[in-house]
C-alpha positions in Angstrom: 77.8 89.5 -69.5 77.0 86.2 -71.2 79.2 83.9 -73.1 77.9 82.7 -76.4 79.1 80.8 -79.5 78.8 82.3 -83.0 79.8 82.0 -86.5 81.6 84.7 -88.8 82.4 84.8 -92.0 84.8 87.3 -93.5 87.7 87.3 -96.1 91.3 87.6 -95.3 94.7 87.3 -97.1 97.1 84.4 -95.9 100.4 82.9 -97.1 99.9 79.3 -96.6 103.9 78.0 -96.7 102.8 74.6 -98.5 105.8 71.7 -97.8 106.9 72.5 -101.6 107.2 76.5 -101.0 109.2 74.9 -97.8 111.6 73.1 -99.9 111.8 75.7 -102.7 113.4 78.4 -99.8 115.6 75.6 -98.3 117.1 74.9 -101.7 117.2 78.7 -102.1 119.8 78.8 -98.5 122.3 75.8 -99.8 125.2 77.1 -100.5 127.0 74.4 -103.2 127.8 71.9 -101.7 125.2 71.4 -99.6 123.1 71.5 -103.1 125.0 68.7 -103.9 124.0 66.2 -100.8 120.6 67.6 -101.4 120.5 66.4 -105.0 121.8 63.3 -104.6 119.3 62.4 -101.3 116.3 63.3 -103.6 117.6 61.1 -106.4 117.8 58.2 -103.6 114.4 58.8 -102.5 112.0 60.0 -105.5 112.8 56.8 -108.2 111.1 59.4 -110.9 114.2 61.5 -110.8 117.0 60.0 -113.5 120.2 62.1 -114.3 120.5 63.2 -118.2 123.3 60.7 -119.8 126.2 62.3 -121.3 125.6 65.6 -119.2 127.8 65.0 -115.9 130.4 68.2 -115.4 133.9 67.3 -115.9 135.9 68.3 -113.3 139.2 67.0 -113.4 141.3 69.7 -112.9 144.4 70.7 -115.1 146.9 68.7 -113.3 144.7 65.5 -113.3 143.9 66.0 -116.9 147.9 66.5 -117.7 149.1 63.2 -115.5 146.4 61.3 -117.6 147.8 62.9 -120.8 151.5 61.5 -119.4 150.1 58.3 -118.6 148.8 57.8 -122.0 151.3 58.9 -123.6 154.0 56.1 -121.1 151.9 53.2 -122.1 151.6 54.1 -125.4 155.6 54.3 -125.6 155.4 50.8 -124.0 152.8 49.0 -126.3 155.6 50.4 -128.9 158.4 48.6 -127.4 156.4 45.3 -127.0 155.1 45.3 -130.9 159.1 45.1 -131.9 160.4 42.2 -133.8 161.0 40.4 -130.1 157.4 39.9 -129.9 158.3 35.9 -130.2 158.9 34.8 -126.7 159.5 31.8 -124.6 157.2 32.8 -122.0 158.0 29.0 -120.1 161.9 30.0 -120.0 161.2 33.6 -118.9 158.4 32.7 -116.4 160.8 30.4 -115.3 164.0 32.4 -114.5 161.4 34.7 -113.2 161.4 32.5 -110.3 164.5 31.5 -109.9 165.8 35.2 -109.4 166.0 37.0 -106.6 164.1 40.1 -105.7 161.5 41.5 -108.0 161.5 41.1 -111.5 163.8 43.6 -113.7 161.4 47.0 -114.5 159.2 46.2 -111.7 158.5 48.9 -109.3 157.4 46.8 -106.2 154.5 49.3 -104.9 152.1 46.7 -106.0 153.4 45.0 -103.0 152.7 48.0 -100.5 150.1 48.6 -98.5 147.2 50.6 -99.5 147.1 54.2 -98.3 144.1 54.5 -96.8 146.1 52.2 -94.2 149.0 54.7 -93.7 146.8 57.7 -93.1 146.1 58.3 -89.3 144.6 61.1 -87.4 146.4 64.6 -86.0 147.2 63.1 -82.1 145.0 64.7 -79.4 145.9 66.7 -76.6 145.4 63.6 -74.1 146.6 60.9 -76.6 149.8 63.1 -76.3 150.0 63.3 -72.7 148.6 59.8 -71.8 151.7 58.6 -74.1 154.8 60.1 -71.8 152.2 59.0 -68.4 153.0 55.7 -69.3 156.7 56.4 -69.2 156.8 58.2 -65.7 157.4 56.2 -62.2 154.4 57.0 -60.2 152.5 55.0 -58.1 149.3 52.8 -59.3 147.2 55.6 -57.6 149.0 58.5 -58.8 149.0 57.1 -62.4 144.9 56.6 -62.2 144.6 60.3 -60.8 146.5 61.3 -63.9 144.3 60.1 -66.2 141.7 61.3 -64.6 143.1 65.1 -64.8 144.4 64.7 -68.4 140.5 63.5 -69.6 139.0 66.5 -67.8 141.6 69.3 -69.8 139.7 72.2 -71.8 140.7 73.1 -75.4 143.4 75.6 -73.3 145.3 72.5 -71.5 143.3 73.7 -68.3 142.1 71.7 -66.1 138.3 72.5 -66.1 137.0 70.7 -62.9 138.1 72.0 -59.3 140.8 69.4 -58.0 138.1 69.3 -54.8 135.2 68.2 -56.9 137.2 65.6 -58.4 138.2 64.2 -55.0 134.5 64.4 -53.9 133.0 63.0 -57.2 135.6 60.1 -58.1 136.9 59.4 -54.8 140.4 59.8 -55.5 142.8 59.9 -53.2 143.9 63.9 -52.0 147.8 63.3 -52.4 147.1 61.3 -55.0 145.6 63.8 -56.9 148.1 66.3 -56.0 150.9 64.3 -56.7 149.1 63.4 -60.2 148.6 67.5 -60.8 152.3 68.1 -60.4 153.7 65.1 -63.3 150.7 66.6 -65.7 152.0 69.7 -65.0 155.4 68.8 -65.6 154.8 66.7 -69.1 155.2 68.0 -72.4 153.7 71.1 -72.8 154.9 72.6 -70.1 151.9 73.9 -67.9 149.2 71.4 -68.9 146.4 71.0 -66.2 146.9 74.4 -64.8 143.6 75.8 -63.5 144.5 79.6 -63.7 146.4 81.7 -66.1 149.8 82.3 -63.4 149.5 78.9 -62.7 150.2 78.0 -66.0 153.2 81.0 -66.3 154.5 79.7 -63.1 155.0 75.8 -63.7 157.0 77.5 -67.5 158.9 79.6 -65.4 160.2 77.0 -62.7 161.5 74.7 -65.2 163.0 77.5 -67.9 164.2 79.6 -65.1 164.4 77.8 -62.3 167.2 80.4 -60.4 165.5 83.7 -60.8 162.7 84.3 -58.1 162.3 88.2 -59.8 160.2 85.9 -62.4 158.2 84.5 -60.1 156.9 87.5 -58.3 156.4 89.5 -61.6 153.9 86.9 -62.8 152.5 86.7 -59.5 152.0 90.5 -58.7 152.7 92.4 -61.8 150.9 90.4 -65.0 148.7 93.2 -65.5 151.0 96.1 -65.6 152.7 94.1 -67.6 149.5 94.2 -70.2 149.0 97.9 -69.4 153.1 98.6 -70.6 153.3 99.7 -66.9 157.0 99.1 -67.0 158.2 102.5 -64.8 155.2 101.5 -61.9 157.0 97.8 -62.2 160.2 99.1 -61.8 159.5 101.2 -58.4 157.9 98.5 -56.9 160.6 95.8 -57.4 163.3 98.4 -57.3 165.2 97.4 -60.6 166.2 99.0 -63.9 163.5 99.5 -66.3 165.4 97.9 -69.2 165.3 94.5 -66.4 161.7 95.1 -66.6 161.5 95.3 -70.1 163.6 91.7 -70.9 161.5 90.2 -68.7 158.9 91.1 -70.8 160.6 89.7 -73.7 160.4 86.5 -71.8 157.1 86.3 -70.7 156.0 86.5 -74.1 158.0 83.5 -75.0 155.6 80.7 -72.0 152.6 79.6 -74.0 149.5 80.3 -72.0 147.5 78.0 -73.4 149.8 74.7 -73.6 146.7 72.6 -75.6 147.0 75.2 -78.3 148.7 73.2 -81.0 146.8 70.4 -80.0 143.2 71.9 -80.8 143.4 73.3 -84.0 140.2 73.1 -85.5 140.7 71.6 -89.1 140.5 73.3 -92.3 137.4 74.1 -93.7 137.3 74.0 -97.5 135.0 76.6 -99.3 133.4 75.8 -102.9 132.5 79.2 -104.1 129.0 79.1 -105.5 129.8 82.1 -108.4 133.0 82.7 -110.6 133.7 86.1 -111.2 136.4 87.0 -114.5 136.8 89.6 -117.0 137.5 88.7 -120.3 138.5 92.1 -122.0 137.4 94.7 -120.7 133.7 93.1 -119.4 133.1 91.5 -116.2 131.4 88.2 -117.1 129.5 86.0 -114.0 130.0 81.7 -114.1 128.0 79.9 -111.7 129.7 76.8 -110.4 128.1 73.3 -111.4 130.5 71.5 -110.9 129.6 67.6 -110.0 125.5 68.7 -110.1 124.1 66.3 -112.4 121.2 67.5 -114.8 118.2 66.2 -113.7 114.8 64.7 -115.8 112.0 62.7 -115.3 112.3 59.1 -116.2 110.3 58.3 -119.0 109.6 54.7 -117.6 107.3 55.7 -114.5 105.8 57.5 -117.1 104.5 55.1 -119.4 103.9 53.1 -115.6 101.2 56.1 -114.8 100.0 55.9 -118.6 99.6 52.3 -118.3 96.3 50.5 -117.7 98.0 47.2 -115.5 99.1 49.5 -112.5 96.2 50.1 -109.7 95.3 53.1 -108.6 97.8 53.3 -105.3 100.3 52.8 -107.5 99.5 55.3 -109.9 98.9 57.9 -107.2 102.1 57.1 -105.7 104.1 57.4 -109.0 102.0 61.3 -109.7 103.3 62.5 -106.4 106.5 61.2 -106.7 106.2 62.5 -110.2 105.0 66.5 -108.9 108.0 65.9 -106.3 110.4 65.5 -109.0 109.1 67.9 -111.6 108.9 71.0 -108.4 112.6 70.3 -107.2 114.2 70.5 -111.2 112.6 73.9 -111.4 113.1 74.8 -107.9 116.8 74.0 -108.8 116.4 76.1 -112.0 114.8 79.0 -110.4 117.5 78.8 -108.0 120.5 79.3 -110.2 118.8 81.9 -111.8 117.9 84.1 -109.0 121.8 83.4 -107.4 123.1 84.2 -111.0 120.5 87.9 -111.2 121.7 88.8 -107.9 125.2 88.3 -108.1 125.1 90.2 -111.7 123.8 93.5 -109.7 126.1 93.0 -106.7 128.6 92.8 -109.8 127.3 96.2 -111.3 127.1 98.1 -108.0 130.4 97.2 -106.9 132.1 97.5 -110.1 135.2 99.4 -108.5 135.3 97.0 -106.1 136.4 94.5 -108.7 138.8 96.7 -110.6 140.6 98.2 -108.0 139.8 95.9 -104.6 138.4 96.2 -101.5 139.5 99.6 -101.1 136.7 101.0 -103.0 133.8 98.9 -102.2 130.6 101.3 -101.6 127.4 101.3 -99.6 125.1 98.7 -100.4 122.3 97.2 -98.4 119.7 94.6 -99.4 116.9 96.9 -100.5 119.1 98.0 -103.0 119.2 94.8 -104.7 115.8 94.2 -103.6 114.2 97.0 -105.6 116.3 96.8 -108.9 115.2 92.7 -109.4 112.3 93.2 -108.0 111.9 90.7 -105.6 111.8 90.2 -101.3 114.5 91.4 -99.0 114.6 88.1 -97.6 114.9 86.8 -101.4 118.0 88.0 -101.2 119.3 87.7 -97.6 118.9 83.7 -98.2 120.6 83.6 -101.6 123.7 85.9 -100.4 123.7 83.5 -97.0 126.6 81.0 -96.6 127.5 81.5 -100.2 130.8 82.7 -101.7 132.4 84.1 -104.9 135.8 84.0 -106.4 137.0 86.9 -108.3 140.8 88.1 -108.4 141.0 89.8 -105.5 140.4 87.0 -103.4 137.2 84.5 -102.3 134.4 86.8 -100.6 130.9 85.7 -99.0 128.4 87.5 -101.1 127.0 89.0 -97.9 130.8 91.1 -97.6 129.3 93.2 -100.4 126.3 94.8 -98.3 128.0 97.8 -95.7 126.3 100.4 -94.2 128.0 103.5 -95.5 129.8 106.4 -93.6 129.5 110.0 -94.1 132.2 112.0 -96.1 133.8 114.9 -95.5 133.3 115.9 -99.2 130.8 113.9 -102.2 129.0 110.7 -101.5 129.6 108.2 -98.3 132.3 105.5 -97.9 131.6 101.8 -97.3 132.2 100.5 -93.5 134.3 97.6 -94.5 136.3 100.2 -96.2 136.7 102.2 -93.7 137.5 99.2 -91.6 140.2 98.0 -93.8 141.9 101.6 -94.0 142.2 101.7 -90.4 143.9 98.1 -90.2 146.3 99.1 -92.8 147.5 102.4 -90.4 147.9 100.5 -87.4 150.1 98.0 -89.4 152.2 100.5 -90.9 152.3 102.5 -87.4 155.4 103.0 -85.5 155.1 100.4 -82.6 157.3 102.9 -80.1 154.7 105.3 -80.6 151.0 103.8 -81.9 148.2 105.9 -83.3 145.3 106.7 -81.0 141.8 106.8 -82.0 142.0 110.0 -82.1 144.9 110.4 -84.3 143.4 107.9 -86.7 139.8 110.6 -87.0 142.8 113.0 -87.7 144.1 111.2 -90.7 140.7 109.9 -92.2 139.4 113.3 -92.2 142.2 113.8 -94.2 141.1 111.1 -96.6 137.5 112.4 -96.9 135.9 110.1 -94.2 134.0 112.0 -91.6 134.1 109.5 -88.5 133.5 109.9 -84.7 136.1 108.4 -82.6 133.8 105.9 -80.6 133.0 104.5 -84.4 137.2 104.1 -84.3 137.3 102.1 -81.5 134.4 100.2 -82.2 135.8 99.1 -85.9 139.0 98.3 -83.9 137.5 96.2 -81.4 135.5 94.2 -83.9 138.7 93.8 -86.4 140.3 92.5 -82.4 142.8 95.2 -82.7 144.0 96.6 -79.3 144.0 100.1 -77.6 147.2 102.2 -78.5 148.5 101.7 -75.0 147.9 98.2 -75.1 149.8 98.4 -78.6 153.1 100.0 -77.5 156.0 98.2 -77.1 159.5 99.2 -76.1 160.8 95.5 -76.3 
């Protein structure tokens, strides 16, 4: 069979995803502040875009707004003073004795003379910045100080020491008793147990300088930690031949040694949310605020436009200035479009989950994106971008819109019941359980049958695993 060329023609249907349709579903996906960055790059880049005078969002908050009230109202008290009937004075004489005196002049509060604050504000101290500190107080030789540093720059977020000690010995070509002798001052600076490479080495280098008489310690940690995580206290018992209720203290001081000595050291910092939709009642009617605050309202300058109208620009120019011109004109409605799609979904999620936001999470109900998808009228994926990464604060708390869409769960009687809620249920048995005696998965079917929520137990354990609740006998303590 013969291979030959041809041409065909025939018609076909095909979304062409133009840079601008690109843009218009990016904006779509920033949550606000990201909207914000976004705004403020296009106004660097496109010179046709100009923010409206006179329309920039105040946000100064309550307590700002009330210090500037104060303010006002101290100088104003002040210009009073200084329009009195002493308003005659020597300044020479008083400049004068103002330098003869000591100290700073009467009424002066001297923090003109401090130093700004951005000086006095430092960074949270790392992990090795804390540890290299006390090395540098220790007696250790030159080689045992180098193999130090070495072991404190290769710690994980845990305080472990990630590399094998051989591997550093072949790869740096450090000295073996060096190294070891290093190893054992890391190990011994504050927190206890930093640069342990396993989880009992860790335990062991607590329990040696807490407890350094009591070698019972020592063998429980190295024999027995995981009876000791399966509550195993009777099999412990037998095996070391002492009382239960010694087996049962030593728990209480196991759980005392910090596993993970870089713990404090590691926090990740706080991550600030700007929710993108207010939610508030105001009588008896839910009402929906979108949140704009700091974006500026955006036009197109009337300048490049009389530039393009002109007759003294040439023709590069003037193409440049109409596509910077389309550029700006596409992102103010994109924006637009935006805030009004955000604003049309979050007013349905608002009337499906209407119980939700009388009587909290409790009775949130099924919902899934098709829902919404159907009653606006627009794409699943419409709405999978615009409840993405974006929040909403309403009384009961500040929720990601995507926390409204849960698969449901069959009832025992009437319609079905909300994961989340069923999730939430279950946490709040296990809290209130008695810790001497915890609810098993299947005593928690038991009681949500009870409460009109047909479940199996495997869907139990699998809500408890995700929420990172543990088994019942991992749960039970007799401490």
């Amino acid at each position: 069979m013969g291979l030959e060329i041809k041409q065909n023609l025939r018609l076909q249907q095909q979304l062409a995803i133009t840079p601008q349709l690109q843009q218009a579903i990016k904006l779509l996906q920033l949550n606000h502040l990201e909207l914000l960055e976004q705004v403020q790059q296009e106004m660097l880049e496109n010179p046709t875009l100009e923010e409206v005078p006179d329309t920039a969002v105040d946000t100064t908050s309550d307590a700002e707004r009330a210090l500037e009230t104060q303010a006002a109202e101290v100088n104003r008290d002040v210009e009073d003073q200084n329009d009195g009937p002493g308003d005659d004075v020597d300044w020479n004489k008083y400049l004068d004795g103002q330098g003869s005196s000591e100290g700073p002049p009467r009424g002066a509060s001297g923090l003109e003379e401090l130093p700004p604050i951005e000086t006095n504000l430092v960074g949270r101290e790392s992990l090795a910045e804390h540890l290299e500190w006390q090395l540098q107080m220790q007696s250790c030789t030159d080689g045992e100080r180098a193999a130090a540093m070495l072991i404190i720059r290769n710690l994980d977020d845990r305080g472990w020491l990630s590399v094998a000690v051989d591997d550093l010995v072949a790869d740096q070509a450090v000295d073996r008793e060096d190294l070891d002798g290093a190893l054992d001052i890391v190990q011994h600076l504050d927190p206890l147990g930093c640069g342990a490479r396993d989880l009992e080495e860790c335990l062991l280098v607590q329990v040696g300088i807490i407890y350094p008489d009591d070698p019972t310690f020592v063998v429980l940690i190295r024999n027995h930690l995981g009876d000791f995580e399966k509550r195993n206290y009777a099999g412990i018992a037998r095996a070391l031949q002492i009382d239960l209720e010694d087996v049962i203290e030593y728990h209480r001081m196991l759980k005392v040694l910090e596993p993970w000595p870089g713990r404090d050291y590691t926090a990740a910092e706080p991550q600030y949310i700007s929710p993108d939709v207010h939610v508030f009642k105001i009588g008896e009617e839910w009402q929906v605020l979108q949140n704009e605050d700091g974006l500026p309202k955006l036009r197109i300058s009337k300048h490049y436009k009389q530039i393009l109208q002109g007759k003294d620009s040439t023709r590069a120019e003037r193409d440049y200035i109409k596509e910077r011109l389309n550029s700006a004109d596409f992102l103010i409605k994109s924006i637009y479009k935006r805030q009004n799609t955000i604003g049309r979904v979050m007013r349905c999620i608002l009337k499906r989950q209407c119980d939700f936001f009388d009587h909290g999470p409790d009775q949130l109900r099924p919902m899934v994106l098709r829902d919404v998808a159907d009653e606006l009228g627009i794409h699943e994926s419409t709405v999978s971008r615009v409840t993405s990464n974006k929040y909403v604060q309403c009384p009961q708390g500040i929720f990601e819109l995507k926390f409204f869409f849960n698969n449901g769960v069959n009832a025992v009687h009437g319609e079905q019941v909300a994961a989340e809620a069923v999730k939430r249920r279950i946490k709040k048995m296990i809290a209130a359980e008695d810790p001497t005696n915890p609810l098993s998965d299947d005593a928690v079917v038991r009681v949500l049958q009870k409460e009109n929520v047909d479940i199996a137990r495997r869907t139990v354990a699998k809500y408890r695993e995700a929420m990172g609740i543990l088994p019942s006998s991992k749960r039970r303590n007799v401490c």
